[in-house]
PADOGU-177384 format. One record per residue (C-alpha): x, y, z. Coordinates in steps of 0.2 Angstrom, whole numbers, padded with zeros to 4 digits, always signed. Layout:
// PADOGU-177384
XYZ/...
//
This chain:
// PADOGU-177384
+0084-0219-0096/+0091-0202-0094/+0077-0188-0098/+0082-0169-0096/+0070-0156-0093/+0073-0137-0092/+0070-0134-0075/+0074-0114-0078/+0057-0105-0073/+0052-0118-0061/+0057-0110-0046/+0056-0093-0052/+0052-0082-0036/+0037-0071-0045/+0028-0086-0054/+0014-0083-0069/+0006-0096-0077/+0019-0102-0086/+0030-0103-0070/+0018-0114-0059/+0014-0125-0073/+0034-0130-0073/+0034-0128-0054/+0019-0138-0052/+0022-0150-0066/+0040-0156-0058/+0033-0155-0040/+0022-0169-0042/+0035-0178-0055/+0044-0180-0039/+0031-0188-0032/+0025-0201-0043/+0035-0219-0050/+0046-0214-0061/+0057-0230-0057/+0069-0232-0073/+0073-0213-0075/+0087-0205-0071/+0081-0186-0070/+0091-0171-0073/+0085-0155-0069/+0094-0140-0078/+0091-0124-0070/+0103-0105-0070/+0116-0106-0056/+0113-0102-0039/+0093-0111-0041/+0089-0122-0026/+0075-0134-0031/+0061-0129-0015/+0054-0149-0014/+0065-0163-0008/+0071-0172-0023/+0072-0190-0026/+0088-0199-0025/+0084-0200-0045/+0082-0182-0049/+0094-0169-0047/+0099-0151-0050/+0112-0146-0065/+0116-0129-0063/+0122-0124-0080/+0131-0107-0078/+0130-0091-0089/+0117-0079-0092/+0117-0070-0109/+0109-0085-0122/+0105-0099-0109/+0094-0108-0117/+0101-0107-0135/+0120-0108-0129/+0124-0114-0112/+0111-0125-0111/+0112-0132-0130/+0131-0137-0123/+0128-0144-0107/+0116-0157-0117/+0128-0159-0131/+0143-0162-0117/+0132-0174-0108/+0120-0184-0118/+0102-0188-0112/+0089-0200-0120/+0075-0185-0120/+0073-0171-0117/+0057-0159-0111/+0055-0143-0112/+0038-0138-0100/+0039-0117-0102/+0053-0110-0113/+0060-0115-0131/+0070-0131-0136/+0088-0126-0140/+0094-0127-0157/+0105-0140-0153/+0094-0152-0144/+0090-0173-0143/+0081-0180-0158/+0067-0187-0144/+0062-0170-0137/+0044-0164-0131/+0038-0145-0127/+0023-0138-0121/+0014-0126-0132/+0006-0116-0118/-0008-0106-0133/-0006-0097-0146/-0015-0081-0143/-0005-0069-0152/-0009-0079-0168/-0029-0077-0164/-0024-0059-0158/-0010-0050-0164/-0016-0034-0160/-0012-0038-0141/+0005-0040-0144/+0019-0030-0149/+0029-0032-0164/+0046-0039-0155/+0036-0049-0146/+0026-0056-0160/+0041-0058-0168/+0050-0067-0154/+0034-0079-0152/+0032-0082-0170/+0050-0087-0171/+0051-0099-0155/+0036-0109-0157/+0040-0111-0179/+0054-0119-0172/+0049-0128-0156/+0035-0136-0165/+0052-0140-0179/+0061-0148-0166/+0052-0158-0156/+0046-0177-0156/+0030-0173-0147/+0021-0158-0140/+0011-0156-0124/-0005-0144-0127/-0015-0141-0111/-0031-0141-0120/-0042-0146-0137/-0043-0128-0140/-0023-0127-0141/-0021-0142-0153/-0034-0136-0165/-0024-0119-0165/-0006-0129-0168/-0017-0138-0181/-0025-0125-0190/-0009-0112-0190/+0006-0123-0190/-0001-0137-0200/+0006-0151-0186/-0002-0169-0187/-0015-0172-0174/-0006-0187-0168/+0011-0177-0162/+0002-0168-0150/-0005-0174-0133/-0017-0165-0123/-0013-0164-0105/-0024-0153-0094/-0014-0145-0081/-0020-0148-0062/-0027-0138-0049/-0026-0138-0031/-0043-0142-0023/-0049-0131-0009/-0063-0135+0003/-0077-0129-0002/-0081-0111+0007/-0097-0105+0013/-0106-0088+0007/-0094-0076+0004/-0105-0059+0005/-0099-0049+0021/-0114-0036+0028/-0101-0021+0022/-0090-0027+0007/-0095-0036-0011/-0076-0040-0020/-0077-0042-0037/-0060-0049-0043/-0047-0054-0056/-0031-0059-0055/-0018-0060-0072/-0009-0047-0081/-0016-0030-0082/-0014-0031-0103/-0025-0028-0118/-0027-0048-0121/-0035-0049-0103/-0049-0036-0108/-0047-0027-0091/-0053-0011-0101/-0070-0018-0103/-0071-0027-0087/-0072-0010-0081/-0084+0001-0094/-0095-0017-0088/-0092-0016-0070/-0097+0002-0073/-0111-0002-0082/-0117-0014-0069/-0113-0002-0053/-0124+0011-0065/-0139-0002-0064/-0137-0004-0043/-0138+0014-0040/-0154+0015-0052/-0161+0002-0039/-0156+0007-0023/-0147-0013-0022/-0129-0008-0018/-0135+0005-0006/-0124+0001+0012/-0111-0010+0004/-0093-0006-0003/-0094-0016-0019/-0076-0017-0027/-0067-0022-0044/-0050-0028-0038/-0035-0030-0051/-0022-0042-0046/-0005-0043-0058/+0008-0034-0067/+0004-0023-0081/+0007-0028-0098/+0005-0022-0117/-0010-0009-0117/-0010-0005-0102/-0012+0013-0105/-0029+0007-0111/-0032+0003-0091/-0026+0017-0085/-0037+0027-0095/-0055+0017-0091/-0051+0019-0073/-0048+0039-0076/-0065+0040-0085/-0074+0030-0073/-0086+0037-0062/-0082+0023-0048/-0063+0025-0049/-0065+0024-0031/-0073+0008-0029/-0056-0001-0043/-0043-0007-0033/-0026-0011-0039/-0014-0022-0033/-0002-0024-0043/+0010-0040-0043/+0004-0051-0027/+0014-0066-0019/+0007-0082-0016/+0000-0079+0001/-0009-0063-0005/-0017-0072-0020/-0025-0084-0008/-0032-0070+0003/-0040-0062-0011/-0047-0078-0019/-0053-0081-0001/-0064-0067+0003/-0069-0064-0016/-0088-0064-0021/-0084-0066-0039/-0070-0070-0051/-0071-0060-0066/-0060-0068-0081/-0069-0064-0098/-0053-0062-0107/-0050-0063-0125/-0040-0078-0127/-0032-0092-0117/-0022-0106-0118/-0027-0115-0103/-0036-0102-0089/-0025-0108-0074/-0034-0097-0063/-0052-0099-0065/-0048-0116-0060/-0040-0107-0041/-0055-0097-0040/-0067-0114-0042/-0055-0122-0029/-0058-0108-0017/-0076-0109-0019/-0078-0092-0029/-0092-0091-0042/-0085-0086-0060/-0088-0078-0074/-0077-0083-0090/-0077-0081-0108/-0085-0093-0118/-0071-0088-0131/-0053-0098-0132/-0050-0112-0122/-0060-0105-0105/-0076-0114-0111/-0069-0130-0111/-0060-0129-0097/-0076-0121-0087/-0085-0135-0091/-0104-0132-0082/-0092-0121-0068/-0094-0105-0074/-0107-0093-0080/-0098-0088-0098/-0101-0072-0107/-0094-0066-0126/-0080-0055-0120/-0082-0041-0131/-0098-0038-0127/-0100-0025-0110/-0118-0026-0106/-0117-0045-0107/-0102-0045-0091/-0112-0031-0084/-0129-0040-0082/-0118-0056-0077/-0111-0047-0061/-0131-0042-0059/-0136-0058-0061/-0123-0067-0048/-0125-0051-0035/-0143-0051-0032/-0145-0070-0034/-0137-0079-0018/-0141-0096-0026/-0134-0095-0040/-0118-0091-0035/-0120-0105-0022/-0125-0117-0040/-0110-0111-0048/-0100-0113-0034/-0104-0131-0032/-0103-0134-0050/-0085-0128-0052/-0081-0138-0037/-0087-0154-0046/-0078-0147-0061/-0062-0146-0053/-0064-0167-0052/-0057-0167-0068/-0041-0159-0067/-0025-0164-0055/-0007-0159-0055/-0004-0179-0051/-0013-0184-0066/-0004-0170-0076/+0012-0178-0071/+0010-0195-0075/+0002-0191-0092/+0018-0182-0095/+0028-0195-0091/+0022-0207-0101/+0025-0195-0115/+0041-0192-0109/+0046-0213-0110/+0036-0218-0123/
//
């Protein structure tokens, strides 16, 4: 059996969400029994695949640039038949095998559009009418994401398949608390449908309450922003002007692999109370590195969570602030939550991820 699968943002050299799924996803592909398949990997030219390959996958670079998917790589499959195709993080081509499947990563600019532009609405609106057209089946990585696909696009329960995506399990670290230093942290796009802005009028509220106290006194308690900025980030920009700690808010900006995991490592708390998700990827790499959370009970973070995070409604301030409170003075219960989301994390693995796929894939 001959399966394709657009290999184009797998080995992307600055990964987001979307990225690492695909580069996970086919990682651990490569790893598992997939006796049968003849594997083709379609990636831009010049990509070099950064795992060893089985001698029954391999690497079709499709050349051009302009149109890729739509064009160059809509005749590449026309030219060279496969028996399915899978699209894990971009759009199926108009011309495309009858037996395709695509992941449908969310569909948070239908719950909010007024974190998107309008292009980009548009663009989103058009690509997922149509890969949701197109394909045989689609991959969801949550309930949350099927009931979205149901409720907006009408599509039958029984052509989706939920897949969780994995997570890479750390060893469970000890107290994170230096004498000097509290690091409060999130990592993702610095953009409206993160709800940075309000994890900072919170985290203002909450230093507010530890000067009232006396509690912080001696330590440098930090709010650091990991990612790129995105739509709104204006809005950022100006709750970090207006706050009265703009000295304690750090920003990183994009950060490679290596500097994600040193800030995962010596953080106290992950903060992630965003609007909506998808999936949440990286609650998950902060539960893996031992970090206590705090999630939005909104989207698809609560089901994800599970009874690993402590979750707050994400447009409500005071409620992040006094969950920050809460988890700074309480060493135990940031100890609970961090063995709770390491037990949580049982349920997710990128091996399992890629074997569910599979048996979509040669169903």
């Amino acid at each position: 059996m001959k399966i394709g699968i657009d290999a184009s943002r797998a080995f992307a050299g600055r990964k987001t969400g979307t990225e690492e799924y695909s580069h996970q996803l086919l990682r651990h592909l490569s790893g598992i029994d997939t006796t049968g398949g003849e594997i083709f990997l379609y990636v831009k030219q010049g990509t070099r695949a950064d795992f060893a390959l089985p001698s029954n996958f391999s690497l079709r670079e499709v050349r051009g640039d302009f149109l890729w998917t739509q064009w160059h790589l809509a005749r590449e499959l026309r030219r060279n038949p496969v028996d399915a195709f899978f699209v894990p993080a971009h759009s199926v081509p108009f011309l495309h095998p009858r037996k395709s499947v695509v992941t449908v990563h969310g569909l948070e600019f239908k719950n909010h559009p007024d974190c998107y532009a309008r292009k980009e609405r548009i663009i989103l609106e058009i690509n997922t009418r149509l890969s949701i057209l197109f394909a045989a089946k689609i991959i969801v990585p949550s309930e949350n994401t099927k009931r979205d696909l149901m409720k907006f696009y009408k599509v039958p329960a029984e052509k989706i398949s939920v897949i969780y995506h994995g997570a890479s399990i750390m060893p469970v670290a000890g107290e994170r608390e230096s004498k000097n230093g509290f690091d409060i942290l999130f990592v993702g796009r610095l953009e409206r449908r993160k709800n940075v802005a309000r994890m900072i009028r919170a985290f203002d509220a909450f230093m507010q309450k530890l000067e009232e106290t006396s509690e912080a006194r001696g330590k440098n308690v930090r709010l650091i922003l990991a990612g790129k900025r995105g739509f709104g980030y204006e809005e950022i920009q100006e709750a970090i002007a207006r706050s009265e700690y703009g000295k304690n808010i750090m920003e990183k900006g994009y950060v490679s692999e290596k500097e994600k995991r040193e800030l995962y490592a010596n953080a106290d708390i992950f903060l992630f109370p965003t609007l909506a998700e998808g999936f949440g990827l990286p609650i998950l790499e902060a539960m893996s590195y031992g970090v206590p959370v705090v999630a939005s009970r909104s989207s698809a973070l609560a089901e994800i969570a599970g009874e690993g995070a402590l979750l707050v409604e994400p447009e409500d301030e005071s409620e992040i602030a006094l969950a920050l409170e809460k988890l700074f003075k309480n060493r135990e219960e940031r100890e609970g939550l961090i063995r709770r989301g390491y037990d949580n994390l049982q349920r997710f693995g990128w091996e399992k991820c890629a074997r569910e796929t599979w048996k979509v894939l040669t169903e």
